[in-house]
N, C-alpha and C positions, 0 to 999 in steps of 0.2 A: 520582500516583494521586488519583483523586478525591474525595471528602469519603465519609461513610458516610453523610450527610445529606441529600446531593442525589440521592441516591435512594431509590424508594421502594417499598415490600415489596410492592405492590398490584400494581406494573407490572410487574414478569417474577417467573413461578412457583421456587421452591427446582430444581424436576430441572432443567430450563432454565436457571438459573444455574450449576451445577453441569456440563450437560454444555457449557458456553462457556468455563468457565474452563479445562477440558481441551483445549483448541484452541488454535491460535497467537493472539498479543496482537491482528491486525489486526481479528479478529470480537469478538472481548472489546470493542475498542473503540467497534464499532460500537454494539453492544447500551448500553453506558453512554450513547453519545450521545444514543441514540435516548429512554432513558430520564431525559434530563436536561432542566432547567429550559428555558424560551424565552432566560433570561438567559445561559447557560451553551452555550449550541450557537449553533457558527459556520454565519451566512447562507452557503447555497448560491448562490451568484450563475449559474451553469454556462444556466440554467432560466429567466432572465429573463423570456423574452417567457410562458410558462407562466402562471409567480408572476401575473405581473402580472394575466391571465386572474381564477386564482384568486380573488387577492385584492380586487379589483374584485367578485366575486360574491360571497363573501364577507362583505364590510364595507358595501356598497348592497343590501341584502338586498331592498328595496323594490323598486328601479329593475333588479334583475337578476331577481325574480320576476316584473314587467311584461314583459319579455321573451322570457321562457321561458311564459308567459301568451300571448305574441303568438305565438312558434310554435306552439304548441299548438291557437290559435284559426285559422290556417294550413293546419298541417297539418289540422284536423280540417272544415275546409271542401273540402278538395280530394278527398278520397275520394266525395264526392256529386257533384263536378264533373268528375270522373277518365272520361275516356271508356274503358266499357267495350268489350274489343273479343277477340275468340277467339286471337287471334294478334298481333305488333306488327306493325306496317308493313314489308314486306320487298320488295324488286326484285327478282324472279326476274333473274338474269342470260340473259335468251333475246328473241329478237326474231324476230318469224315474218313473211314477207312470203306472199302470196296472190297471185297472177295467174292470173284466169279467165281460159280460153281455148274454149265449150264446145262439144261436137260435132265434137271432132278423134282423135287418136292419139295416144298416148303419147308415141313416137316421133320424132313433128312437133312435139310440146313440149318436149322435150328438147331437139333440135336447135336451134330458133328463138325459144325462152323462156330454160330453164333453161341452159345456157351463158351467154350472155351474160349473163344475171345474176348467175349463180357469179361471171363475170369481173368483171365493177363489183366487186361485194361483197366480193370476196377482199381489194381494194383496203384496206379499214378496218383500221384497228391495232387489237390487241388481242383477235381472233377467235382463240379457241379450239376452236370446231368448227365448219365450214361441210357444212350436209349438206342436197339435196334431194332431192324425189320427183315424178314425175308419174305422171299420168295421163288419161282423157278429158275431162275437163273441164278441167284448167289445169296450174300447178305450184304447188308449196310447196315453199319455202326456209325454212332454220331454219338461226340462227347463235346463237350458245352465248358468253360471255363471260366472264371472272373474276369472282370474288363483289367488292363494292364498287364497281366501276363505273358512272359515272353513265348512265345508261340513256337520259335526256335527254337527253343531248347526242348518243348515239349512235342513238337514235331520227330526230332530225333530219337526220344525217349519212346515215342511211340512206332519208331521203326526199327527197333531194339527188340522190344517187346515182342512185335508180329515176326520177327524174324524167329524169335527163339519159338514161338508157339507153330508157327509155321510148319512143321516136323511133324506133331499131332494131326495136321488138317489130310482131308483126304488126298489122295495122286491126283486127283484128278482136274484142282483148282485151276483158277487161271492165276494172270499177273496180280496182284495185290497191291492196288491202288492209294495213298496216301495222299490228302492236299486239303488246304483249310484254304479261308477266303480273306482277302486284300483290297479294300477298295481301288487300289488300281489292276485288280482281275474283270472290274467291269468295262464292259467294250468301249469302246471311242463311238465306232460307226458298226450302225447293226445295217444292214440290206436285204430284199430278195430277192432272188432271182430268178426268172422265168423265161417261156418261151411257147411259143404258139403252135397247140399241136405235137408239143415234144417231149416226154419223159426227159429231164435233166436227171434223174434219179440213175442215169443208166449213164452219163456224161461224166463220170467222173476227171477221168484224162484232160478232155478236154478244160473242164472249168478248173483245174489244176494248173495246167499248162499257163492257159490265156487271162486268168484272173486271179487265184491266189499268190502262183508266184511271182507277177507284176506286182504285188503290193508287198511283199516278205522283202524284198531288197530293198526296200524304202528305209531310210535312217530315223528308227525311233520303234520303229516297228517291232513286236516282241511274236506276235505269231498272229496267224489268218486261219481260221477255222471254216470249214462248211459242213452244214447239218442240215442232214437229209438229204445226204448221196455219199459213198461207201467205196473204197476203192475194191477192184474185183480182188476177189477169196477164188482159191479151188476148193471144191465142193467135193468129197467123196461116200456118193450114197450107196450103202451095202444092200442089196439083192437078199432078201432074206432066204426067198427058195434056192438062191442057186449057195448061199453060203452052207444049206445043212446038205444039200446033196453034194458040195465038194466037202462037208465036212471040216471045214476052216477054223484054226483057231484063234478069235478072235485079239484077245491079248497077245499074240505070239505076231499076230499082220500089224496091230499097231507098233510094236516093240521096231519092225521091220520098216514100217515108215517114218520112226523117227528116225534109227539110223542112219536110212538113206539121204536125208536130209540134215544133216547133223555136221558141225565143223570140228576137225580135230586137228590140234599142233601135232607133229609128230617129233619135232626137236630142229635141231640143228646140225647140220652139214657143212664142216669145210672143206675146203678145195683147194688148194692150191697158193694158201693164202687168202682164202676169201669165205666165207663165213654168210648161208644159206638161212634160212626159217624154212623147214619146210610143213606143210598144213595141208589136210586131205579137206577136198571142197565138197561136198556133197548137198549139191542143189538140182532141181530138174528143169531145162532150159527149155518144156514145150510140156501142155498136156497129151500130146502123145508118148512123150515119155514116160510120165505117170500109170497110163494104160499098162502100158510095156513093162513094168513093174514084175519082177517074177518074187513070187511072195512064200514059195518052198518050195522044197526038195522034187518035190514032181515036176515042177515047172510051169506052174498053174501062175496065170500072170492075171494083175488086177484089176483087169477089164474083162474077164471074165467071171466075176461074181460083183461088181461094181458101177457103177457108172461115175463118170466123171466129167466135170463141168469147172468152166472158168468165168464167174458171172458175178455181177454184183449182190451184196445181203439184202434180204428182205429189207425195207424197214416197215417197222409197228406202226408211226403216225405220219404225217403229212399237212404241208404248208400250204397256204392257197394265198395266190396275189392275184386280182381281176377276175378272179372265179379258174383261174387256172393255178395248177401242180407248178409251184414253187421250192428252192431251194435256201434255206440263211446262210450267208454269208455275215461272220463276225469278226472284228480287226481289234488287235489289243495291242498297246503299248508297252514302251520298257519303264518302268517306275521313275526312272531319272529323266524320261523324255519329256520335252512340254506338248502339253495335249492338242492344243490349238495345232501349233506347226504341222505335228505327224496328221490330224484330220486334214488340214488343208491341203499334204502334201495325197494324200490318200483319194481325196474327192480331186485333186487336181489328175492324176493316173485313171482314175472312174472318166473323166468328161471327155480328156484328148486320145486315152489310148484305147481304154476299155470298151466307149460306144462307139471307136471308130474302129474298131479291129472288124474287117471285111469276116473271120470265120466265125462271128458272133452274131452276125445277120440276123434279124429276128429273136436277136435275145435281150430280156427287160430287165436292167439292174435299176432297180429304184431304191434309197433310201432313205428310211425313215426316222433312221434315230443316229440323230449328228452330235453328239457331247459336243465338241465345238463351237457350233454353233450357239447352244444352251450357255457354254461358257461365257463367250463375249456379250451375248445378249444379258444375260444376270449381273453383268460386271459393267458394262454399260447403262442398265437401269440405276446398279447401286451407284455407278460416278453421276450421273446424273442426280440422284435423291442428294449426294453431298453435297456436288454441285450448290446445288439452292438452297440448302442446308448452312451453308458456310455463307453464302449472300443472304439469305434471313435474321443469320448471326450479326454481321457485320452492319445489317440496316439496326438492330435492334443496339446495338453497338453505339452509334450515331446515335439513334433516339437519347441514349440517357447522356452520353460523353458531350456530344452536341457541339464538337470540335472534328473537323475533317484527318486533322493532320492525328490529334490522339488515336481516332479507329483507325487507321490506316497500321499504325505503328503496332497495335494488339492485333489487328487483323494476319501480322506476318506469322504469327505464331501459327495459323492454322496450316499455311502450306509446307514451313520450315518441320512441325511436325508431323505431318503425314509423311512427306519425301522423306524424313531423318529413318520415320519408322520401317520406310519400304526398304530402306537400306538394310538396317538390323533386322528386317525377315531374312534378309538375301545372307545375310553372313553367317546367320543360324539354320540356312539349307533348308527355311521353310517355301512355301509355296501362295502363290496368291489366287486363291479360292473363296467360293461362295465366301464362308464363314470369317476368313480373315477378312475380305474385304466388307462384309459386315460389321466387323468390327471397331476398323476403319471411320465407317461413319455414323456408327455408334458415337464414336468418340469426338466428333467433330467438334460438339458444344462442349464439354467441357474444355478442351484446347485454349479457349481464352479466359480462363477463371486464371489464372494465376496472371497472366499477363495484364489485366487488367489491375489487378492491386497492388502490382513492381509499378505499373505505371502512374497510379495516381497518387503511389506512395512519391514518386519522384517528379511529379507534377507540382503538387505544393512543398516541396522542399525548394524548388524554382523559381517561387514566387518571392520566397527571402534569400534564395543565395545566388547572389550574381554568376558565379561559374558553373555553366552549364554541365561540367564532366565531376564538377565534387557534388553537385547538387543528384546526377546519376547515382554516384559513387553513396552518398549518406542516403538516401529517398531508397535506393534497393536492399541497402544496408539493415534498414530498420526493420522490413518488413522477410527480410530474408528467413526468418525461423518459419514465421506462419505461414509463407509461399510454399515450403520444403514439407510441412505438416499437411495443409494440403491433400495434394495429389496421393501421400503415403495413407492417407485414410482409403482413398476409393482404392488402391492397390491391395489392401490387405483383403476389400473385399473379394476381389478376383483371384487372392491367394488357394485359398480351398481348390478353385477351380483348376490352377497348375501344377501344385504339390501337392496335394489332396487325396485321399483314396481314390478312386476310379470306379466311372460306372460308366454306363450307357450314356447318359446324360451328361457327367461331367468330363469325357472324353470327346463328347462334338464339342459343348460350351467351353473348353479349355482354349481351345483354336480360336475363338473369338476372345476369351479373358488372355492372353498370350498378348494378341495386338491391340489392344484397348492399353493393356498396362506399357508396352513400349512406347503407346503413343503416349500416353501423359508423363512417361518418363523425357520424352523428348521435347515436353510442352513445358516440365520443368528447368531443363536445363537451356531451352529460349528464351524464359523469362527472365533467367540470371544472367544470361548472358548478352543475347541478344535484343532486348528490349532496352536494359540500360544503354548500349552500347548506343543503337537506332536514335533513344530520348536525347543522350547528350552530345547529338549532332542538328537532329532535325524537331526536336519539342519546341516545340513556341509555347511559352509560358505567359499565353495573354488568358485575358477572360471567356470564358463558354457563352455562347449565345445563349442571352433570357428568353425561356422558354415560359409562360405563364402555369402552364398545367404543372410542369417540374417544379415551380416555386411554389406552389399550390400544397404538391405531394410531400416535398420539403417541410414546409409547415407543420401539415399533418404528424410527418414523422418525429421531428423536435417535439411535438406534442404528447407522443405517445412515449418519448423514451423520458422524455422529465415527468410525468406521471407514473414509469418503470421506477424510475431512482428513484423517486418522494416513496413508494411502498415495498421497498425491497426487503 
């Protein structure tokens, strides 16, 4: 039995000794231990690589506060470099193929298009749904894939494919369109635009000119689209009576107007020492030239079975802003740009240049759909929700510690690991979006579970050992296994979600399990390090304020855990 000396009446209360010695000797003996000299208690050795941590931050109090200094200055640079973005980066698993075919039948596309393309395509491993459609103008194919799929490789596989089958399809196709979808394919800023009185549908040039390519030189900028106006086409519509009374043969005039229009190398030419490309240019520089057109041997030219026009395409549907014919205007990013900046820069070019441009008079850019905006406002909501989150913590914190200086010291772990984690986004090229920053404050409350049981482990090790940096050094020491077990239990749960199979599901929730687990990874490595460090300068190892209700609940619980032991 141990001395009545080597312990001391300060370190464990009268009921508390009292209800220990009613229990078996194994917990009696803990409690002595715990309350005995550093001379008197046998090193854990179990915890090595731990200690070592510890005691290294501990006894270098200097060279382990330049460290914790440098993450700090780290992490706290990467949240202004953190590319904001509305969503993280995702592969829709789909891949959609296009083949114009127009001024035909459904029917005949089916037959002589979409077959034989189903047939190549089915070919690809890994398809989960192969489904098209036709109609008068061509087909569309859509194939559907597993979540995690590299989209890339299947992308190219799939222009492999339509190339070789391509040979099969009729002369008469158009270009053969390939493209799947990107969560950064979604616009930034959608607008319409309008104007009083005036078909835009026929303004091509102009809103080309004076509003898309004002925004395409913008830095971040990937491309400007506008839907629902059409740059002018020449139109060449054949005269049916005048084509059978001159008798024209119709594949023999188109053969004639591709050539004329057609570019050909013709080689190279030296000279002199000097070395030529020479290239026959065949374009027509007016539609009267097209007229002029001699299309055979008689001399028959074609605008005499012809007419010919230089005008904008029909279009099928139509926009309406105010009850007036509107045009969309759409702005899309480059995938590495941050979303925020290229909107601001974008809506800043809309306000100074765009509504004050004098040949735009009377025309209505309004916008409705600002990712930007959506962004910092979502991300402002979630700082705010932590905000008070991490202040709820910290009072609730206080309620049970009942010491100003203890919360204060747990409470650092919150901001030390959020800043630590923003850093390890930035270094792993990730982005701060809804879902990360969800995750974020998600994680808020658990951020002081471990900090809390380094610290009270080394609060009463304080109370029997005069030196406040071995009292750090044993009090983090002891509890070092269980702090480290911990945080690896809630991590394993989020494991499925990072290295897991892949689905719909666990490809959004990943982006959230990703920053939850960096931060508890960061909430552990405070606790060892930083929390000792904090205690064995600034812990005052005096008594907690008596609280009646906490002596109360106290009771209760010595009640119920010596009724646990008597029936185990």
């Amino acid at each position: 039995e141990r001395p009545a000396s080597s312990v001391r009446p300060t370190a464990v209360s009268r009921r508390q000794l009292a209800c220990e010695r009613e229990v078996d000797g194994s917990f009696d003996e803990g409690v002595v231990d715990l309350a005995a000299g550093p001379e008197d208690r046998e090193p854990d050795r179990s915890d090595d690589a731990d200690d070592q941590i510890i005691r290294v931050r501990a006894r270098r109090q200097f060279a382990a506060a330049m460290r914790l200094v440098w993450g700090l200055l780290c992490g706290g640079v990467a949240p202004s470099r953190l590319p904001l973005a509305f969503l993280p980066e995702v592969d829709v698993p789909f891949i959609g193929v296009r083949i114009p075919y127009p001024d035909s039948n459904p029917a005949q596309v089916e037959r002589e298009i979409a077959k034989p393309v189903e047939e190549v395509l089915a070919t690809l491993s890994g398809i989960k749904k192969l489904r098209s459609s036709c109609d008068a103008d061509g087909a569309w194919v859509q194939l559907r894939f597993d979540w995690g799929q590299d989209l890339d490789v299947v992308r190219m596989q799939v222009s492999d494919l339509m190339d070789q089958v391509e040979a099969e399809l009729p002369a008469g196709i158009g270009e053969i369109r390939i493209w799947s979808f990107n969560t950064n394919d979604i616009p930034v800023v959608e607008a319409r635009i309008s104007a009083e009185g005036v078909d835009l549908s026929e303004n091509y040039d102009l809103l080309e000119a004076r509003v898309v390519n004002r925004l395409r030189r913008l830095p971040g900028v990937a491309r400007v689209d506008l839907d629902g106006v059409e740059p002018k086409e020449i139109f060449i519509d054949l005269v049916l009576d005048k084509v059978k009374a001159h008798r024209v043969d119709i594949r023999q005039l188109i053969q004639r107007l591709r050539a004329a229009s057609s570019n050909l190398v013709l080689g190279r030419i030296q000279d002199g020492g000097r070395r030529f490309t020479a290239r026959a240019v065949g374009a027509f520089d007016s539609v009267q030239a097209i007229e002029n057109l001699v299309i055979d041997e008689r001399g028959l030219r074609l605008s005499e079975i012809a007419e010919v026009s230089y005008e904008e395409p029909p279009i099928s549907y139509g926009r309406r802003l105010n009850g007036k014919d509107a045009v969309a205007l759409l702005v899309f990013k480059d995938s590495t740009a941050n979303t925020v900046d290229v909107v601001r820069s974008v809506m800043s070019v809309i306000e100074n240049e765009i509504d004050d441009d004098p040949l735009l008079q009377g025309v209505d850019l309004f916008v409705w759909q600002d990712q930007g905006d959506q962004i910092v406002s979502a991300l402002e909501g979630l700082t705010r929700a932590g905000f008070l989150g991490a202040l709820l913590a910290v009072a609730v914190l206080y309620f049970f510690l009942r010491r100003l200086g203890s919360t204060l010291i747990v409470s650092l772990s919150i901001p030390f690991s959020v800043i630590a984690a923003c850093g390890m986004l930035w270094f792993l090229g990730k982005t701060l979006n809804i879902l990360s920053m969800m995750g974020l404050m998600l994680g808020v409350g658990m951020l002081v579970d471990n900090a809390i049981v380094v610290l009270e482990s080394i609060d009463r090790r304080g109370r029997v050992e005069p030196d406040p940096r071995q009292a750090a050094l044993t009090g983090a020491s002891s509890v070092s296994m269980a702090v480290t077990a911990s945080p690896l239990t809630s991590l394993i749960v989020f494991l499925p979600l990072i290295v897991g199979s892949r689905s719909e599901l666990t490809t959004w929730l990943g982006e959230m399990g990703i920053t939850i687990s960096l931060a508890l990874v960061c909430s552990l490595f405070s606790s060892l390090t930083l929390i000792p460090l904090v205690a064995a300068r600034f812990l005052d190892p005096g008594k907690a304020k008596r609280v009646p209700m906490m002596e109360r609940l106290e009771d209760r619980y010595a009640g119920v855990l010596r009724w646990t032991l008597r029936h185990k």
